[in-house]
C-alpha positions as CSV (number, residue, x, y, z in Angstrom):
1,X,180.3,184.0,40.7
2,X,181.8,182.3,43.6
3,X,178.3,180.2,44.2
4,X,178.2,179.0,40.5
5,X,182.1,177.9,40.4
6,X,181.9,176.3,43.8
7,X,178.5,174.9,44.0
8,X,179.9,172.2,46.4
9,X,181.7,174.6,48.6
10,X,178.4,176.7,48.8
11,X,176.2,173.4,49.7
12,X,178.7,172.8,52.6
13,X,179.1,176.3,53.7
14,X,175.1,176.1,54.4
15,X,174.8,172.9,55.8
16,X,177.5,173.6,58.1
17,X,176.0,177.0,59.5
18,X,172.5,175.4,59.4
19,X,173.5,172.2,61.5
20,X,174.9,174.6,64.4
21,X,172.3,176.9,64.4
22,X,169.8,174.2,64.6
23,X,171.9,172.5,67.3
24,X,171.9,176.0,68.9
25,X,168.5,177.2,68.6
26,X,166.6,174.2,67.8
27,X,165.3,173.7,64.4
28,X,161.7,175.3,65.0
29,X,163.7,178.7,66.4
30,X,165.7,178.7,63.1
31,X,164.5,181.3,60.2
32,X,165.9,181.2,56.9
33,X,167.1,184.5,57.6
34,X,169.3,182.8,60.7
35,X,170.7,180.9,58.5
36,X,171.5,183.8,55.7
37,X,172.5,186.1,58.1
38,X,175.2,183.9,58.9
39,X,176.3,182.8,55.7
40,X,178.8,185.6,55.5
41,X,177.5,187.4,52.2
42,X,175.6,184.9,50.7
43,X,172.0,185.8,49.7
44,X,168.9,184.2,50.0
45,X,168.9,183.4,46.2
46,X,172.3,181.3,47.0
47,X,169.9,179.4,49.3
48,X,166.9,178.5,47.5
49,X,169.1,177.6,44.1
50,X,170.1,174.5,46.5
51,X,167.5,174.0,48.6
52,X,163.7,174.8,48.2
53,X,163.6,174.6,51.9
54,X,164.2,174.8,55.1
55,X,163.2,171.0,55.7
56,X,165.3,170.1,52.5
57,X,168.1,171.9,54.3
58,X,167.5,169.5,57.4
59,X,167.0,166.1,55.4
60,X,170.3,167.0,53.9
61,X,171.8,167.7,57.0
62,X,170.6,164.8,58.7
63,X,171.8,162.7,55.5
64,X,175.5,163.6,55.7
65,X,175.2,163.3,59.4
66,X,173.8,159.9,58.9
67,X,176.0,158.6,56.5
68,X,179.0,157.3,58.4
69,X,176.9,155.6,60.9
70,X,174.8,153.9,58.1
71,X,178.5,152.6,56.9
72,X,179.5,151.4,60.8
73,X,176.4,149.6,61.3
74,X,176.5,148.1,58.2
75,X,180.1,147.0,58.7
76,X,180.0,145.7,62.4
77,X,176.6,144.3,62.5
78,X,174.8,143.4,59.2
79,X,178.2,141.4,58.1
80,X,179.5,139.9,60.8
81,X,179.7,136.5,60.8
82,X,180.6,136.0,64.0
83,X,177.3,136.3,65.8
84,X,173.7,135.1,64.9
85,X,170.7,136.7,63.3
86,X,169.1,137.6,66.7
87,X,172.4,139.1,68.6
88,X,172.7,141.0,65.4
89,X,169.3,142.7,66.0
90,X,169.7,142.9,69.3
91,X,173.3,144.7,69.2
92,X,171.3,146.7,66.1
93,X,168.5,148.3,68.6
94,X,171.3,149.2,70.7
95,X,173.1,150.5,69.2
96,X,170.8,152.9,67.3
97,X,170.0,154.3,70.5
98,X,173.3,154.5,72.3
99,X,174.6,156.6,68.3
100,X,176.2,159.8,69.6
101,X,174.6,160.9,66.2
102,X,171.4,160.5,68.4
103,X,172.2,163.3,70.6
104,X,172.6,165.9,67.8
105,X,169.8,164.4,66.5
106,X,167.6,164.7,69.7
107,X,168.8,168.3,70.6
108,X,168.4,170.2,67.0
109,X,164.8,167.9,66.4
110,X,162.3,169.7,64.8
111,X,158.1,169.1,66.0
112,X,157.9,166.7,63.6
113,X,154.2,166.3,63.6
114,X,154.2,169.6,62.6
115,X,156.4,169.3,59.7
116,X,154.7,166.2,57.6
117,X,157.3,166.6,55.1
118,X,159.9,165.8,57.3
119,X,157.9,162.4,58.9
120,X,156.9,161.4,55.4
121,X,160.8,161.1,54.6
122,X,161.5,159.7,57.6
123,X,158.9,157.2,56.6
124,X,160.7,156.8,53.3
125,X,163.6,155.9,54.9
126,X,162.5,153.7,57.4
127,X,160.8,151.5,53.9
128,X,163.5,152.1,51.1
129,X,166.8,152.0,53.7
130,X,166.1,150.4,57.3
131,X,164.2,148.1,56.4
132,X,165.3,146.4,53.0
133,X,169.2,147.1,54.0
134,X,169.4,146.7,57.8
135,X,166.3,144.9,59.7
136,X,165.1,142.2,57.0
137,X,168.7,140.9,56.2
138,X,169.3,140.5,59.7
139,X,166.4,138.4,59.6
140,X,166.6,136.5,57.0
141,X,170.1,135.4,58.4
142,X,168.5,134.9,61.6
143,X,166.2,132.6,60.0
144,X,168.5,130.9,58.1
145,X,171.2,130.2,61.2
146,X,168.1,128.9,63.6
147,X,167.9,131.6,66.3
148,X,164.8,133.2,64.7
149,X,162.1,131.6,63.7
150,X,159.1,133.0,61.5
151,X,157.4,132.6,58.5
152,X,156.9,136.1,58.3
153,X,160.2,137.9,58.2
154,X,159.2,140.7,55.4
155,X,156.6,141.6,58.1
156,X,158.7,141.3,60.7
157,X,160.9,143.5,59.7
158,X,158.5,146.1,58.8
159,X,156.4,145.6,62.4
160,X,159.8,145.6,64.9
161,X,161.0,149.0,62.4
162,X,158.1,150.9,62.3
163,X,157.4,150.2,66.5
164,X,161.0,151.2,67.2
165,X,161.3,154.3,64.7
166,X,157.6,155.2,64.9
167,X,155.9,154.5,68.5
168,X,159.1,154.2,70.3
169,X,160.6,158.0,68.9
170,X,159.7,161.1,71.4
171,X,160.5,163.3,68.6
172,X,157.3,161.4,67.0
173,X,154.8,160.1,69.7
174,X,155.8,162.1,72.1
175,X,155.3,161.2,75.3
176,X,157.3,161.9,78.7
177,X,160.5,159.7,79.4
178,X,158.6,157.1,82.2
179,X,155.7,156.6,79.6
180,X,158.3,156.0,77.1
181,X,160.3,153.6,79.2
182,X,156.9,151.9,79.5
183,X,156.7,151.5,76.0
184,X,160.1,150.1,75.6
185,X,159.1,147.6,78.4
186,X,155.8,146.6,76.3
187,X,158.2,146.4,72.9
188,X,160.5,144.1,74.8
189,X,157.6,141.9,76.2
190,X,156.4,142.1,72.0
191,X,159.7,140.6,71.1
192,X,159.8,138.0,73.4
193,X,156.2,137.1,72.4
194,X,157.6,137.1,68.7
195,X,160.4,134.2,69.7
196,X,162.9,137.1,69.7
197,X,164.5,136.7,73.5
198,X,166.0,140.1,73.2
199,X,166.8,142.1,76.4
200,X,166.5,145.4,75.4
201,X,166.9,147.3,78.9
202,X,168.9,147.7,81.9
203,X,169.6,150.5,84.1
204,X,172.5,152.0,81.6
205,X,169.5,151.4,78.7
206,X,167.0,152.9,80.6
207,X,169.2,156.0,81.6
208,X,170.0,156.3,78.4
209,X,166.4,156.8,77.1
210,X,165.5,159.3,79.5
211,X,169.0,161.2,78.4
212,X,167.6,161.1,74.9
213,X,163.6,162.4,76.2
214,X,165.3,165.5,78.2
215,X,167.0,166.3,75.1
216,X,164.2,166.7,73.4
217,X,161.8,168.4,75.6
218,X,164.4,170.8,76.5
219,X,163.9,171.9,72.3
220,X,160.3,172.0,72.7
């Protein structure tokens, strides 16, 4: 009765247990059964009347997790009038990767190769959120205030978004932390050849990055 009344209660209750279980574990090492047998009398039937799985319970974790940074980085970056287009996306790349959200992120990340469900979402996201709400605003301001210049900055967007969410993500092309510094050297060496004088790295960068591959591969 408790799980009809409350529905919202219930939600929270197992996206709560399921977040620190998969921060625990690791999402791979999680069951179903991890998660119910920590629920505290909940049954599986509670579970599936929410979620049809476990990858909808992470994409609904990693949505509420998600949220309040979305709302920061829309609020300090994308409407600041105070610096131009390209320091916006410059202060945007970093700080998506110095988030603390990135370290839950990075620790409890599933194989996501293995999971295509879970990489075509992110892919959804990238398209219907980043992109359209973050990167190509950014852009366009950039273009309008002089310090970009393109007459491409749909593609842009879409190019500099999918490299940095895509090819640049461990938990995606995974690859081992010098190999991925590489590639952030190569994407800063892209940017420049773009117009976009963005310096992307710097020891603290760079430390950072490898902080974020150990992460990882220590959930592998």
């Amino acid at each position: 009765m408790a799980r009809n009344k409350y529905p919202e209660e219930t939600v929270k209750r197992i996206l709560d247990v399921s977040w620190e279980l998969f921060l625990e574990q690791g999402y791979e090492n999680t069951s179903i059964q991890n998660i119910i047998d920590n629920l505290g009398g909940l049954t599986k039937g509670a579970i599936y009347h929410h979620f049809k799985s476990k990858e909808d319970i992470l994409m609904a974790v990693a949505q509420r997790m998600y949220s309040n940074y979305d709302a920061k980085v829309l609020k300090i970056i994308r409407d600041d009038n105070n610096i131009s287009g390209l320091d916006k996306l410059g202060k945007l790349f970093r700080i998506s990767i110095n988030s603390s959200t990135e370290n839950d992120a990075f620790k409890a990340a599933p194989d996501v190769l293995s999971n295509p469900k879970i990489l075509a979402l992110q892919m959804q996201g990238i398209i219907k959120e980043t992109i359209p709400n973050y990167v190509k605003p950014i852009i366009d301001q950039g273009v309008i205030d002089g310090s970009i210049q393109t007459d491409y900055p749909q593609e842009l967007a879409e190019v500099i978004s999918m490299l940095l969410n895509i090819w640049l993500n461990p938990m995606i092309f995974y690859a081992e932390s010098e190999s991925i510094l590489n590639r952030f050297r190569f994407f800063q060496q892209i940017l420049h050849s773009l117009g976009l004088s963005i310096n992307l790295l710097d020891n603290q960068m760079e430390e950072r990055i490898v902080e974020l591959c150990r992460m990882y591969s220590e959930k592998k």
